[in-house]
N, CA, C and O atoms as a Tinker XYZ file with bonds, in Angstrom:
   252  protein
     1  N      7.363000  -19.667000  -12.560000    73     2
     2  CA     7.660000  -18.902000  -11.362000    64     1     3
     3  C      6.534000  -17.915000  -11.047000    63     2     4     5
     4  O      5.995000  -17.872000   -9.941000    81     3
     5  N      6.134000  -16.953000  -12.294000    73     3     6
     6  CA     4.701000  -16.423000  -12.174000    64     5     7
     7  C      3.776000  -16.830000  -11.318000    63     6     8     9
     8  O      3.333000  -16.233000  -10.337000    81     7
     9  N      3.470000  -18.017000  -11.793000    73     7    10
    10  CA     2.316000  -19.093000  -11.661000    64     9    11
    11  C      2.491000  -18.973000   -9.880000    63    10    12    13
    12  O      1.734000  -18.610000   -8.980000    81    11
    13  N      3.789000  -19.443000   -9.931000    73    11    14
    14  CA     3.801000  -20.310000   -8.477000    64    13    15
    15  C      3.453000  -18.994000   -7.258000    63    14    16    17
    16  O      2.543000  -19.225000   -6.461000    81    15
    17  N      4.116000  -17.802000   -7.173000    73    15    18
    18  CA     4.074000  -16.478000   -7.068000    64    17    19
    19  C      2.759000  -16.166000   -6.794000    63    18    20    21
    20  O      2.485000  -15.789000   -5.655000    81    19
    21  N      1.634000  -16.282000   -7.883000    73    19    22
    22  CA     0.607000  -16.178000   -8.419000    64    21    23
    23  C     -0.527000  -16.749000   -6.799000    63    22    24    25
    24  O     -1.256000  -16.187000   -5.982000    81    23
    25  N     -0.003000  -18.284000   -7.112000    73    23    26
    26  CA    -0.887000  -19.212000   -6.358000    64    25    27
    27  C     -0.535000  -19.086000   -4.667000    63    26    28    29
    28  O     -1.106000  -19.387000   -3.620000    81    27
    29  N      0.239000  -18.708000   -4.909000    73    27    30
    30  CA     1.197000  -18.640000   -3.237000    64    29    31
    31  C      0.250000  -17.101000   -2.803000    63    30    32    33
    32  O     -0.419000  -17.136000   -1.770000    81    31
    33  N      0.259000  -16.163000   -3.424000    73    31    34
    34  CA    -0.656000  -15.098000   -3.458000    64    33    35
    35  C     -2.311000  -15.583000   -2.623000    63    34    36    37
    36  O     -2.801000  -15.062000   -1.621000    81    35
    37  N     -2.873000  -16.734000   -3.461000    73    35    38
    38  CA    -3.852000  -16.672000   -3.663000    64    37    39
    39  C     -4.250000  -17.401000   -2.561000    63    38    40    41
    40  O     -5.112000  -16.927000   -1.821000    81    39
    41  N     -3.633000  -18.752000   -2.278000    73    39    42
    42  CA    -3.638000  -19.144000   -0.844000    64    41    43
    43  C     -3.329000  -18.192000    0.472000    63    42    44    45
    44  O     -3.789000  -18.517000    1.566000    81    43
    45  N     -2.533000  -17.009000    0.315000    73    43    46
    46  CA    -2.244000  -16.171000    1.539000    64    45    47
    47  C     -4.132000  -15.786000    2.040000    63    46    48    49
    48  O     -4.781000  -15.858000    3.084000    81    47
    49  N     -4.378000  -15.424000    0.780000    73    47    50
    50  CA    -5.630000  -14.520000    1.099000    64    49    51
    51  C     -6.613000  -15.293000    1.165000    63    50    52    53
    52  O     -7.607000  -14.596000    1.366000    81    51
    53  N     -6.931000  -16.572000    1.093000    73    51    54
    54  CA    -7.424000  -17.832000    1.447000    64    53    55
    55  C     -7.450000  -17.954000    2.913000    63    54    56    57
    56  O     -8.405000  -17.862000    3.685000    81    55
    57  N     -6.309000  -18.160000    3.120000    73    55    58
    58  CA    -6.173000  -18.000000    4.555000    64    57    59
    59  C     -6.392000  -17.167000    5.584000    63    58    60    61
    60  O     -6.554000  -17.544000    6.745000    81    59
    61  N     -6.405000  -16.165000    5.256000    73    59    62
    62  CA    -6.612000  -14.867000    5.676000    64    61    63
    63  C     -8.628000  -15.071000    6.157000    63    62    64    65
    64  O     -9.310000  -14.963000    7.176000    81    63
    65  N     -8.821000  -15.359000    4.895000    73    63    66
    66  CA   -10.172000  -15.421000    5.160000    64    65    67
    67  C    -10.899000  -16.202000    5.681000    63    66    68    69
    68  O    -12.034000  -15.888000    6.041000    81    67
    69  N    -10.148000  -17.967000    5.903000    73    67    70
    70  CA   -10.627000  -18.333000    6.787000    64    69    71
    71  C    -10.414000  -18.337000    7.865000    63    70    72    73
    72  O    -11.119000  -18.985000    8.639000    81    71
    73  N     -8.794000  -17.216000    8.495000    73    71    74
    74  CA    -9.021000  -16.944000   10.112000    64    73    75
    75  C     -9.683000  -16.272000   10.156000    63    74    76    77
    76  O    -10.324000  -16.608000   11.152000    81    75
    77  N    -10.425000  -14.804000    9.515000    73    75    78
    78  CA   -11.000000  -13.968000   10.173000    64    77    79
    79  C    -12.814000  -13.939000    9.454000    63    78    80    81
    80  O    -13.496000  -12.934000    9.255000    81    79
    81  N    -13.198000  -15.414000    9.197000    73    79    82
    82  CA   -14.252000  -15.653000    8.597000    64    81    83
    83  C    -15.136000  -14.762000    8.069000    63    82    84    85
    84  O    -16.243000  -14.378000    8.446000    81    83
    85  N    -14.158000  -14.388000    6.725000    73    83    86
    86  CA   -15.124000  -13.796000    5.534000    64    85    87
    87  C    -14.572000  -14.269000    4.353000    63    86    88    89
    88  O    -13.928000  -15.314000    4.266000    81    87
    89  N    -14.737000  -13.754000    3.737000    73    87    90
    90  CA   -14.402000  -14.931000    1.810000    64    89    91
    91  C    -13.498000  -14.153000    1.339000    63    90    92    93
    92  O    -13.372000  -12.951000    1.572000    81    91
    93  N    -12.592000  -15.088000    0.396000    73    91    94
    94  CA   -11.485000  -14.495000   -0.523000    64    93    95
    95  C    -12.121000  -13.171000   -1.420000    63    94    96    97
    96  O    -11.432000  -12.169000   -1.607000    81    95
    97  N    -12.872000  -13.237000   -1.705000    73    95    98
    98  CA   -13.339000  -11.358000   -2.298000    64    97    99
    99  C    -13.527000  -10.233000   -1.533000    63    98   100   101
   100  O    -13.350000   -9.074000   -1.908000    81    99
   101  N    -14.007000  -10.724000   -0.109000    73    99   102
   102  CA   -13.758000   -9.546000    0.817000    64   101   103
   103  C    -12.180000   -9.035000    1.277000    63   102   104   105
   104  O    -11.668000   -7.916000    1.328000    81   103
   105  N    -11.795000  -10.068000    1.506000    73   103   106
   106  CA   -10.040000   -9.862000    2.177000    64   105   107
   107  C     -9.420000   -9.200000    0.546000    63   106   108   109
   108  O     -8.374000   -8.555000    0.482000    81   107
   109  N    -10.249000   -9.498000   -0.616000    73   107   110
   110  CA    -9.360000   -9.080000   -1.959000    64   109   111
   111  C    -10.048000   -7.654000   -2.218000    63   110   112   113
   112  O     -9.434000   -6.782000   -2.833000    81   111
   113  N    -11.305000   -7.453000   -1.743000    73   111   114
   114  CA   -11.482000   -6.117000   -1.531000    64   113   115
   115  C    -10.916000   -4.939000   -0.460000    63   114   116   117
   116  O    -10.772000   -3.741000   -0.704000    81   115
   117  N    -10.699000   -5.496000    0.525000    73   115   118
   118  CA   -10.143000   -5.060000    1.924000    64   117   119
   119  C     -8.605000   -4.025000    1.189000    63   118   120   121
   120  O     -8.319000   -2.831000    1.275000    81   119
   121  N     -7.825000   -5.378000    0.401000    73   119   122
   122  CA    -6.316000   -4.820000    0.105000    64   121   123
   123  C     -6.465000   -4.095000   -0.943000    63   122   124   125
   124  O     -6.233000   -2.900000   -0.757000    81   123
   125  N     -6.775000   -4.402000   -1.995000    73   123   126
   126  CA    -6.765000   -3.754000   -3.092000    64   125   127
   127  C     -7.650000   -2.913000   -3.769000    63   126   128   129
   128  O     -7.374000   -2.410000   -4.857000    81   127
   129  N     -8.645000   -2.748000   -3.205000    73   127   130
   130  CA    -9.988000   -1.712000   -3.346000    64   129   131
   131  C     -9.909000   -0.773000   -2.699000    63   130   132   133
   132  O    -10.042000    0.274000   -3.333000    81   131
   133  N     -9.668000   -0.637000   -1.205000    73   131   134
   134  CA    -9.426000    0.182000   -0.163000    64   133   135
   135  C     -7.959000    0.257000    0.324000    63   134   136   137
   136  O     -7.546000    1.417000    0.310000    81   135
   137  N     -7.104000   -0.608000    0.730000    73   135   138
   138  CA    -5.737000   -0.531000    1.260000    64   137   139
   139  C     -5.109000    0.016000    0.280000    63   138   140   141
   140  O     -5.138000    1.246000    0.240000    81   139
   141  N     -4.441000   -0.646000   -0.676000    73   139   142
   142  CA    -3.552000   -0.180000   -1.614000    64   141   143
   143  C     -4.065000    1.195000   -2.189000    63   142   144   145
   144  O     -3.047000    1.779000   -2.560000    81   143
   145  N     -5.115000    1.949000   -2.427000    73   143   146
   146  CA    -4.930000    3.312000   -2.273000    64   145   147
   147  C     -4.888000    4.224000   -1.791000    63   146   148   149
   148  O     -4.714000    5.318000   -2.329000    81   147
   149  N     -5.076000    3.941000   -0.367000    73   147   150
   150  CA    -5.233000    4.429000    0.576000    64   149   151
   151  C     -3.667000    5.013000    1.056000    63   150   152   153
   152  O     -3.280000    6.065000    1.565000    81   151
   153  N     -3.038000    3.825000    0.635000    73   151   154
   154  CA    -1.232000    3.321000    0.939000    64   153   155
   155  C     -1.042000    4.348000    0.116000    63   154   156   157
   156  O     -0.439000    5.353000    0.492000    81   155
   157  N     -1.609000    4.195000   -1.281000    73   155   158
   158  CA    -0.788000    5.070000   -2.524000    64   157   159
   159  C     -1.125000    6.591000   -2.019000    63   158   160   161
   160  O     -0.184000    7.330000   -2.310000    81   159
   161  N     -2.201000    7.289000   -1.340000    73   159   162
   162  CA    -2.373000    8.330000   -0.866000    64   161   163
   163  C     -1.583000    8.894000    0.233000    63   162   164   165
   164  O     -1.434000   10.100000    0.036000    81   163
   165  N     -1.180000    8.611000    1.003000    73   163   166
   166  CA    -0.925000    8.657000    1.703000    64   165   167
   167  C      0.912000    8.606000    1.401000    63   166   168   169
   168  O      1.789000    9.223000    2.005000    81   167
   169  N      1.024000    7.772000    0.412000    73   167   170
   170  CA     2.753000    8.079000    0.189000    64   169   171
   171  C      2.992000    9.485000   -0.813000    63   170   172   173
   172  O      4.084000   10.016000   -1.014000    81   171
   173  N      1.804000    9.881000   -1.317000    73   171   174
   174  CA     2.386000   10.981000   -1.896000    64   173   175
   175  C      1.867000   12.199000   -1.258000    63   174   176   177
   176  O      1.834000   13.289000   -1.829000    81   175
   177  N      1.375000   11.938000    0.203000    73   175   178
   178  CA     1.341000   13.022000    0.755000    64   177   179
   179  C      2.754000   12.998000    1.498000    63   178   180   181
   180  O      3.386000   14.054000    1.504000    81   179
   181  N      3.326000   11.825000    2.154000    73   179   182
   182  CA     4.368000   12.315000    2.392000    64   181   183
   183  C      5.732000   13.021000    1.473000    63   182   184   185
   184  O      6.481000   13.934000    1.821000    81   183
   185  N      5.722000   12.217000    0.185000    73   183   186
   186  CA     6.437000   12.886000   -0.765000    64   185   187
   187  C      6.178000   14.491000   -0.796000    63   186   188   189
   188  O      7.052000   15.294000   -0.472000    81   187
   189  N      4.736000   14.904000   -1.269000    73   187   190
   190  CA     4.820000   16.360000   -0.777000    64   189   191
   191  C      5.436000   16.676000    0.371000    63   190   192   193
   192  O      6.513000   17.222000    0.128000    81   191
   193  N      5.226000   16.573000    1.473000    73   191   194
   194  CA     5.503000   16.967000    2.774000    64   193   195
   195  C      7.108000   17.027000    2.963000    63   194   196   197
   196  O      7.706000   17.913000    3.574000    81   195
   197  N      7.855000   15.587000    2.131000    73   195   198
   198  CA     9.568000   15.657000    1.930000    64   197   199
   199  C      9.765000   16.982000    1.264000    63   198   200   201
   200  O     10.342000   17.901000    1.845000    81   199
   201  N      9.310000   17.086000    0.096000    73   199   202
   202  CA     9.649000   18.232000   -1.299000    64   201   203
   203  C      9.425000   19.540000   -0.746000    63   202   204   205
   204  O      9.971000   20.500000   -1.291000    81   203
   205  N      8.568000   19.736000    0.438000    73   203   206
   206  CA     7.968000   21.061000    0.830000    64   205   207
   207  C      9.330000   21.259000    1.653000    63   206   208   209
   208  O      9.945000   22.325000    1.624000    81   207
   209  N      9.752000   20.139000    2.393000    73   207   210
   210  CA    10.851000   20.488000    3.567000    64   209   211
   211  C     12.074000   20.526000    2.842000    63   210   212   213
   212  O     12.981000   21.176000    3.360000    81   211
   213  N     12.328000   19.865000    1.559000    73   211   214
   214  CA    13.567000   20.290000    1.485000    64   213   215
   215  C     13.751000   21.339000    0.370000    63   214   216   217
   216  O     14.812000   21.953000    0.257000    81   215
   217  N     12.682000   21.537000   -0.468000    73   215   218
   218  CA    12.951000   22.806000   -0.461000    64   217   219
   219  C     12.914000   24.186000    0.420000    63   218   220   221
   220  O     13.694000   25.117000    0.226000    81   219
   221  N     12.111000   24.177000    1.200000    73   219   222
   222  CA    12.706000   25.436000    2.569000    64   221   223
   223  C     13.864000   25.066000    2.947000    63   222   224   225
   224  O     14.427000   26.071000    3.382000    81   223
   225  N     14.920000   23.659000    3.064000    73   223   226
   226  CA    16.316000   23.826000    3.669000    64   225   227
   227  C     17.029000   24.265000    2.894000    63   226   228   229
   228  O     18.032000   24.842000    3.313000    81   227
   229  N     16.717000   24.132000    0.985000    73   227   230
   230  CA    17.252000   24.680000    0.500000    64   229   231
   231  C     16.984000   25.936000    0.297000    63   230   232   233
   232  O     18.085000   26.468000    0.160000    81   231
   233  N     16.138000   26.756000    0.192000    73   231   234
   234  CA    15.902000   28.228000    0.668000    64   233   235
   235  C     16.738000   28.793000    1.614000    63   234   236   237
   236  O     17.506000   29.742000    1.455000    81   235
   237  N     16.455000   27.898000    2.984000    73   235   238
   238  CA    17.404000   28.578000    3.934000    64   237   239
   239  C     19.219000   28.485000    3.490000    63   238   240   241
   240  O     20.091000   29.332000    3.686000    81   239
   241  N     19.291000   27.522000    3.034000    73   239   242
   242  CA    20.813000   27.257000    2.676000    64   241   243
   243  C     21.433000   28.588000    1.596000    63   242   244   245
   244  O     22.564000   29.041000    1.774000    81   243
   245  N     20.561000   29.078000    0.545000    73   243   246
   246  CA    20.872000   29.974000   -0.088000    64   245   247
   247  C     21.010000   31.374000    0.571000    63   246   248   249
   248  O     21.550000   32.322000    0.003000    81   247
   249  N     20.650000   31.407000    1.410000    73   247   250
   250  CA    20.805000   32.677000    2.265000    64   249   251
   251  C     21.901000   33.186000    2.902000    63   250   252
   252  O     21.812000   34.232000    3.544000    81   251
C-alpha cells in the first residue's frame, strides 16, 4: 500500500512537470524545498495570532 501511495505520488509530480515543462526535481523542489515551509510558517503564525486572541478573550472574560 506504501509502495502504491509512494508511486501514485511520484507520477502526480511527473505530470505536473510535463504540463508545465520543467523536470520532476524542479516541481520536487517547488513543494518541498520552498512550499511546505513556507505552509509550515505561515501555520504557526496563525497559531500565534489564535493564542494571542484567545488569550485577550480570556483576559477580557475575567474581568
Amino acid at each position: 500500500m506504501v509502495d502504491y501511495i509512494f508511486y501514485l505520488c511520484v507520477d502526480i509530480l511527473v505530470w505536473l512537470a510535463k504540463i508545465t515543462g520543467t523536470s520532476y526535481e524542479f516541481i520536487n523542489i517547488l513543494i518541498f524545498i520552498i512550499g511546505y515551509p513556507l505552509f509550515n510558517i505561515f501555520l504557526i503564525i496563525i497559531i500565534y495570532w489564535q493564542y494571542k486572541k484567545i488569550k485577550k478573550l480570556n483576559k477580557n472574560l475575567n474581568i
